[in-house]
C-alpha positions, 0 to 999 in steps of 0.5 A: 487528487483526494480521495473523494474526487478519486470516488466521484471520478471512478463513479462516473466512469462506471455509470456514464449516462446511467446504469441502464439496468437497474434504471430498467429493473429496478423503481426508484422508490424502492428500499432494501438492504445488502450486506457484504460477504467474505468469500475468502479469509483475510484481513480487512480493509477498505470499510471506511472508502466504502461509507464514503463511496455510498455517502457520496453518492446517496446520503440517504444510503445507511452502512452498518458496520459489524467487524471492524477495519483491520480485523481478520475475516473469515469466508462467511463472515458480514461485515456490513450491511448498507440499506436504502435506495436498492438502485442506489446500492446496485449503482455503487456495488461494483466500486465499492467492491473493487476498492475493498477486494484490492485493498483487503488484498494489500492489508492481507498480503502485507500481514502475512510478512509481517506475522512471517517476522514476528519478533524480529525488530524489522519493518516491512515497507511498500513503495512506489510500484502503485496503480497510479491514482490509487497510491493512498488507498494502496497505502492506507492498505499496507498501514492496515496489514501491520506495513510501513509506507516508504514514501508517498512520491517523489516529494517526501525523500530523496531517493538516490537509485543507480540512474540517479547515481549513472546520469550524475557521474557517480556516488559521491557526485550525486550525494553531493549534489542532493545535499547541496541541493536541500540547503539551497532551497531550505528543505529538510528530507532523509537522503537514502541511496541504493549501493548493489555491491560492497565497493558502492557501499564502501563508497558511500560509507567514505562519503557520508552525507546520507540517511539510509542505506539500500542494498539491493539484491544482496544476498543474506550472507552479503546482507549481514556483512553489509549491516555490520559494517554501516553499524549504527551510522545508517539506517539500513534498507534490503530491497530485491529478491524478498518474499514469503518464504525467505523474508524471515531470513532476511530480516534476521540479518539486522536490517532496519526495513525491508521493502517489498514492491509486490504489496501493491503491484502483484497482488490478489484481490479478496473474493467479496460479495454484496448480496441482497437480503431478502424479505 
């Protein structure tokens, strides 16, 4: 789905047969202006899908930007003001609140591990723990906090977990099998696959075949041993257990990226507002 049948779809599942309200209230020549107002210090993001949500449903809406995407804000900043149409403005307030509360959430949460492993040559990956539907403003969100994206979906990589690994009747089955796979239906994608101990990692180091290498849930002791002996063959994954007081830890053992599953699914919305400017 694109992002602009994405906002078609959510606005209709707000107003339904109309915003009541406002239709009450509110004379439908009437103009104004609101701006947005942080209420919480973060990073920025979501300015862009709020144009396209006014655009979309009133050309006629204006957005004045002030601060720009990826910015830090701070509680009390504006970042734009949008005039036009007040029932306009109120039918569009809430969505485009909701889009820029949680993808301003992602950008900061992901800014703070990023700035956690500042000088360290790693880099910070989400992954496919989104809210379905929303997956590329989710995405778009961790690009905006200084992240990477790990993959879109189930399309853009191979991605061998232990299931795979169980239901394929082992390690160098399902190696096998993926690279099989890719040359007969003339695709190229990386190939990574999970290892949970050192006798897997051994197992695939054995076999070869592969991209990237994720080691999950191992310990900082484990993890530095596991880095040193893939060497430069692979690149190198830690995933499980990661967050803001030991990523720094973790990153110092040389691995090439790690992921980390709560950017997009435990996360804390930014505290924003729309609020009217009065005469």
């Amino acid at each position: 789905m694109s992002i602009d049948e994405l906002i078609v779809r959510a606005l209709n599942e707000d107003i339904g047969d109309g915003d009541h309200t406002t239709l009450s209230c509110i004379p439908s020549d009437v103009k104004g202006i609101a701006n947005l107002l942080v209420k919480e210090d973060g990073i920025l993001c979501g300015t862009d899908i709020a144009a396209k949500v006014f655009h979309k449903f009133d050309p006629g809406l204006f957005m004045e930007k002030f601060i720009p995407e990826g910015s830090v804000i701070r509680k009390g900043d504006i970042v734009f003001a949008v005039s036009g149409r007040v029932s306009s403005i109120l039918q569009t307030e809430r969505l485009v609140l909701n889009f820029m509360q949680r993808m301003s959430g992602i950008a900061t949460a992901t800014n703070k591990l990023v700035c956690q492993v500042g000088g360290i040559p790693v880099r910070i990956l989400d992954t496919r723990k989104t809210t379905p539907l929303l997956r590329e403003l989710e995405k778009i969100a961790v690009r905006t906090g200084g992240g990477e994206n790990h993959r879109m979906g189930l399309y853009d990589m191979i991605m061998i977990k232990d299931n795979h690994i169980d239901f394929a009747g082992g390690i160098e089955n399902a190696i096998d099998s993926a690279n099989a796979y890719l040359a007969s239906i003339n695709k190229s994608l990386k190939i990574e696959i999970e290892v949970r101990n050192f006798a897997e990692l051994d197992r695939v180091l054995k076999r070869g075949g592969i991209d990237r290498i994720m080691l999950d849930n191992f310990s900082t002791t484990d993890l530095k041993e596991a880095v040193r002996l893939v060497g430069d063959r692979f690149e190198t994954e830690a995933s499980g257990g990661v967050n803001e007081s030991n990523i720094r830890e973790y990153a110092a053992t040389g691995v090439t990226f790690i992921s980390v599953g709560a950017l997009t699914h435990h996360i804390q919305s930014l505290d924003m507002s729309l609020k009217a400017v009065r005469d």
